[in-house]
N, C-alpha and C positions, 0 to 999 in steps of 0.2 A: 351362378353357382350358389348352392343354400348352404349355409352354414349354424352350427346348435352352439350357443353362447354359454358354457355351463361356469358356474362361480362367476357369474356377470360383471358383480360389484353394480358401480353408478354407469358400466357401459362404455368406458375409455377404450377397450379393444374393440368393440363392439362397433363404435362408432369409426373406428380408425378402417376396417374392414368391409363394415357399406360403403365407404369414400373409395372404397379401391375398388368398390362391383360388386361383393357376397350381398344375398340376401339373406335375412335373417327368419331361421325356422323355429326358433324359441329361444326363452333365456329363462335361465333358473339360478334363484336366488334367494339367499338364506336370508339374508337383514332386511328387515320393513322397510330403512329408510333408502337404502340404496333401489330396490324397487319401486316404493314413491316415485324415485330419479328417473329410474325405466320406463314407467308409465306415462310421464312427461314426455320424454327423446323419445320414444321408438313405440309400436305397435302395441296397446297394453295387452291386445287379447294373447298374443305371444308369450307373455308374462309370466314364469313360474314361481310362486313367491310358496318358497317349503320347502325341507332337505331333499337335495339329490338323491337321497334313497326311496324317496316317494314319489319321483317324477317316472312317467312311463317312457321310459323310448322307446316303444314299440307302436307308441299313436303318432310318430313319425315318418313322413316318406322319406326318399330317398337324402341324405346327408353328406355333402360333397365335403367338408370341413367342419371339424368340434373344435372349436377353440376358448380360451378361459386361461382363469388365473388360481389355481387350485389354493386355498388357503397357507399364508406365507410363516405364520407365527410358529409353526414346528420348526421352521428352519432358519429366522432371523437373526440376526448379531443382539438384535437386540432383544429375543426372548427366550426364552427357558430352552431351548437348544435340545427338545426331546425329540425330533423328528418322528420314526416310525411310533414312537411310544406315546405318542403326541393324539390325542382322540381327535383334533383338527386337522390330522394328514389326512387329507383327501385325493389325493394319488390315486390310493387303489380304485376308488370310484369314476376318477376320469380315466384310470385303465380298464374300468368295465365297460364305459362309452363307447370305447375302442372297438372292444369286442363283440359289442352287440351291433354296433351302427355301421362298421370298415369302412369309415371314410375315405375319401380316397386320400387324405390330408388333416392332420391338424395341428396345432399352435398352440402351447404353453410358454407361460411366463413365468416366473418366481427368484426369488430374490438371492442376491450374489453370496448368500450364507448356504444355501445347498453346494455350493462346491468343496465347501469348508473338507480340510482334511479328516475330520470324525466323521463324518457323513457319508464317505467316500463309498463304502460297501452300501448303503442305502442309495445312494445316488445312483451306482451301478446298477442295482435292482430296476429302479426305475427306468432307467434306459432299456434295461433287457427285457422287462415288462411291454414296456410299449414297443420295441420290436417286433414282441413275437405275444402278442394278447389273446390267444389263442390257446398258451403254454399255461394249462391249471395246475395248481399244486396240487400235491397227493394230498389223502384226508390227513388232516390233525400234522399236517408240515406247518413250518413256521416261515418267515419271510428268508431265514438264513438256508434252512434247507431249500429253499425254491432257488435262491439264488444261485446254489451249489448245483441243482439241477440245469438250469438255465446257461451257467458256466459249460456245463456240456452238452449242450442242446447238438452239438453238429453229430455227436454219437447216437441222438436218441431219434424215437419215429417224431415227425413233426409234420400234420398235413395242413396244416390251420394258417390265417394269414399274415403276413409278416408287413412290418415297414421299417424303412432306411429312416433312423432316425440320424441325425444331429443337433449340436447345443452349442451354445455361445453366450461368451460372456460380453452383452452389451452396454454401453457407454452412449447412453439415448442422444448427449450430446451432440454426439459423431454425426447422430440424422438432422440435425436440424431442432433440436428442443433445448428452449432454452434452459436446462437443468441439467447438472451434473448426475446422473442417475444410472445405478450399473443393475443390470440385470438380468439374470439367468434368462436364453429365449429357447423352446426345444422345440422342432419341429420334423414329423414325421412325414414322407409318404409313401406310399403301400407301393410295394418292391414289384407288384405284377403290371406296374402303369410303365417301370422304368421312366421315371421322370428325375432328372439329375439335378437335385438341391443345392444352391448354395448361398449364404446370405450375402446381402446385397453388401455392396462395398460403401464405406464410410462415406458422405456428402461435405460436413463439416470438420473443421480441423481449430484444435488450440493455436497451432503455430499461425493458422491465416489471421487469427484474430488479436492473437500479440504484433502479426506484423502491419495489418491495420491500426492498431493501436499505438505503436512505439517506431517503428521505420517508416510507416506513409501517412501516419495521422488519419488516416482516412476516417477512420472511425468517432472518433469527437469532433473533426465538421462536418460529418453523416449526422449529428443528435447537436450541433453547436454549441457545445460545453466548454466554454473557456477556458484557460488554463490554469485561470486561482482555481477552478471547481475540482479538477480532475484529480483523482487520488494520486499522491506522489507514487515517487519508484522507488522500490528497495532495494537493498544489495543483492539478492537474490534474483527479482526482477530484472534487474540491470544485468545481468550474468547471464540470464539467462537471453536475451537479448542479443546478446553480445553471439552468444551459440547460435541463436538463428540466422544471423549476417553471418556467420563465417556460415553456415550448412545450405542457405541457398544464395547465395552471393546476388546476382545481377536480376536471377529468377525470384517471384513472389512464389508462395505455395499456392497449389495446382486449387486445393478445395475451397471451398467457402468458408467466412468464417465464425464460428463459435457463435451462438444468439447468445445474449446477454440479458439479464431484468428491463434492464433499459432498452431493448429491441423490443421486449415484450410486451412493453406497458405501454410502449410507444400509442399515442391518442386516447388515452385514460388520463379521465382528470383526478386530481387530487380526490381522496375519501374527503375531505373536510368543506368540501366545497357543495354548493348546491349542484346536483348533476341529474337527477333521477333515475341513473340506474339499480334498480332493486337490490343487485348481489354487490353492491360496491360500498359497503357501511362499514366505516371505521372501527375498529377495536384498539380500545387504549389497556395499556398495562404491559406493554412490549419494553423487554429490559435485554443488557447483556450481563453475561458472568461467564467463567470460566468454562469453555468448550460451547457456548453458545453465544456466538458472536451475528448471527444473523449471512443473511444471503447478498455480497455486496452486490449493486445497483451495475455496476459496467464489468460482471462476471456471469457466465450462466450461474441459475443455482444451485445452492446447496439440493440434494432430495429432500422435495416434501414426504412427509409420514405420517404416519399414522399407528399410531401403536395404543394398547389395551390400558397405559397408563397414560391418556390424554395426549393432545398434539405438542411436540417438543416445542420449546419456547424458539429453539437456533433457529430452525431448519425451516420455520415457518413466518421469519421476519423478514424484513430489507433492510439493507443498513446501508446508506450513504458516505460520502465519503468524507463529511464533517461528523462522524463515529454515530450521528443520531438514528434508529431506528424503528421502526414501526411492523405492525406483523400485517402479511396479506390481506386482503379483503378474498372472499370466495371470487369475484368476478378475476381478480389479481391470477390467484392460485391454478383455475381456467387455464388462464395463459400460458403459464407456465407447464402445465400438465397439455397444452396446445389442444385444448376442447375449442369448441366455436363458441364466441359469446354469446349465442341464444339458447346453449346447451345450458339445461336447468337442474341446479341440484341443489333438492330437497332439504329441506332439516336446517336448524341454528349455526352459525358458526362453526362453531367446535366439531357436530357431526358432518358439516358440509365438506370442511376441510380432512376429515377421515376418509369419507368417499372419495375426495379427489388424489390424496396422499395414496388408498391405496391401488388407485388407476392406472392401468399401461398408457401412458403417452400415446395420443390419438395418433399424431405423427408416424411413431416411430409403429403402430399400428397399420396406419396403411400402408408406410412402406413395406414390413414385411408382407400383409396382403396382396400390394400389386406385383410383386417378386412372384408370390407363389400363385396367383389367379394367373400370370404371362406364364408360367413354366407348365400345370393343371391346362390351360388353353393349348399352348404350344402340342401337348399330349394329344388332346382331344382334335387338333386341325387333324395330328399326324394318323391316328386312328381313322377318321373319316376319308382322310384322302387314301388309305386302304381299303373302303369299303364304299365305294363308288354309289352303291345301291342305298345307304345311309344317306351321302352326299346330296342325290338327289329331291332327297322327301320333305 
């Protein structure tokens, strides 16, 4: 199945979605260096480096999935909270994709600040939008009147294509990455395939990994971390402990548990050491202060980020458990964001760690890829084994 990668970035979903079977039919992308990145991993000639308003969809064949990360900074905690108002909402253009291309499927990402309660009627919009992308506004309507129309769409004529959309608030963790990372995931598919969506169930769990850690030890003679090293336990910790002996008594929990920094870095030598790998160069000047305490080492982490006023000092360190700290190296950051180590991204420090900050998690990438390529598949068996004469050829 082909898929058109629109707001690319450095290619995190991109890559998570060839691992699961899509081929890729283009990627288009607004920033030089995140393209640099594309050019490297993936096919350059594919390569659209220029606003989405000046790429042609129409020099496209046939596109079984649009998937992307439509730009997050309208809707962020941590920026100017304009959304629609916001010249960076690009929404409406991955709802023109829609329109033009009828995927039979696609895939959006964006960040746990579109649920925000101000948002709520914008956020609506967009969902009803990508339902029914077929549903134009009248002339000179505004996003509020469309929405008001849309609100009553089952009254009005509507012959245009529709999809079942759904959204979820994901916790990347849950799949197996080691980062604490929540984020909005919306995926549509076209209502005439009747293909029945749902996302996949959780893999990883906190409780497996506190109980690894604190009922079976499993976990510090899994990395043999002795017991001066190990971060003590707090009253909190301890409490909470205590809740999970009582909640599964004689049973361990069912899932796997939690990746941690220290799962991730697992055969990575020290930055300061001679090693030769290219992405793995120390940066010194890593501090804590108030609200940036760093990502501890035997916890998934903190979300890496990226945002328009430089990479946050917290979000983007490690912190051990003798309080000392030091911030990611790019090859580090990788891991965490669970790209492959031969996955190469472009640009200095500061901009490498932007790219990978604002990446969907390859992982949690392919899983929803092989979800939705098994269900897309599952369609397509069922259609051909109605059409005998297909089945054949």
């Amino acid at each position: 199945m082909k898929s058109l990668e629109i707001f690319s970035g450095a290619g995190g979903l991109a890559k998570g979605l060839e691992l699961a079977g899509f081929q890729h039919s283009a990627f288009v992308e607004f920033n030089k260096h995140a393209c640099s990145s594309l050019y490297e991993n993936f096919d350059a000639g594919k390569v659209f480096f220029g606003d989405i308003k000046d790429f042609d969809l129409n020099a496209l064949d046939d596109v079984d999935v649009v998937a992307g990360g439509p730009p997050c900074q309208p809707f962020s905690l941590g920026g100017k909270h304009k959304a629609d108002q916001d010249s960076r909402d690009m929404f409406p253009y991955a709802i023109q994709a829609i329109e033009q291309l009828t995927p039979k499927a696609f895939v959006f990402e964006n960040v746990k600040g579109l649920l925000r309660a101000s948002f709520a009627d914008y956020f609506e919009y967009i969902i009803l939008r990508l339902t029914y992308p077929g549903f134009i506004a009248k002339p000179d309507a505004d996003w509020k009147d469309h929405l008001y129309s849309l609100r009553s769409i089952a009254w009005l004529p509507y012959a245009g294509t529709k999809y079942d959309v759904a959204f979820k608030l994901i916790n990347a963790a849950n799949y197996g990455v080691p980062q604490t990372r929540e984020r909005v995931v919306i995926v549509g598919t076209r209502a005439d395939l009747g293909v029945s969506w749902s996302f996949p169930a959780a893999t990883h769990s906190e409780d497996r990994l506190l109980w690894e850690m604190y009922v079976t030890g499993e976990y510090w003679e899994r990395h043999n971390v002795p017991k001066s090293e190990r971060a003590p336990m707090t009253l909190l910790l301890q409490e909470k402990v205590v809740r999970l002996k009582d909640k599964y008594g004689m049973f361990e929990p069912e899932c796997a548990p939690w990746h941690t920094v220290r799962d991730a870095l697992q055969g990575i030598p020290d930055p300061e050491t001679q090693h030769g790998i290219e992405d793995h160069i120390f940066h010194d000047g890593a501090r804590t202060y108030p609200g940036h305490t760093g990502s501890d080492i035997d916890w998934p982490a903190k979300t890496i980020k990226a945002g328009g006023h430089g990479v946050p000092g917290g979000e983007n360190m490690i912190r051990y458990p003798d309080g000392n700290v030091r911030y990611f190296t790019v090859c580090e950051a990788k891991r965490i964001q669970t790209f492959p180590d031969s996955f190469v991204i472009k640009g200095a420090w500061g901009e490498a760690m932007r790219q990978i900050g604002n990446a969907v998690p390859v992982l949690l990438g392919e899983t929803i890829g092989r979800e939705l390529a098994s269900r897309l598949g599952a369609h397509n068996a069922s259609f051909d084994a109605r059409q005998p004469h297909r089945a054949r050829l």
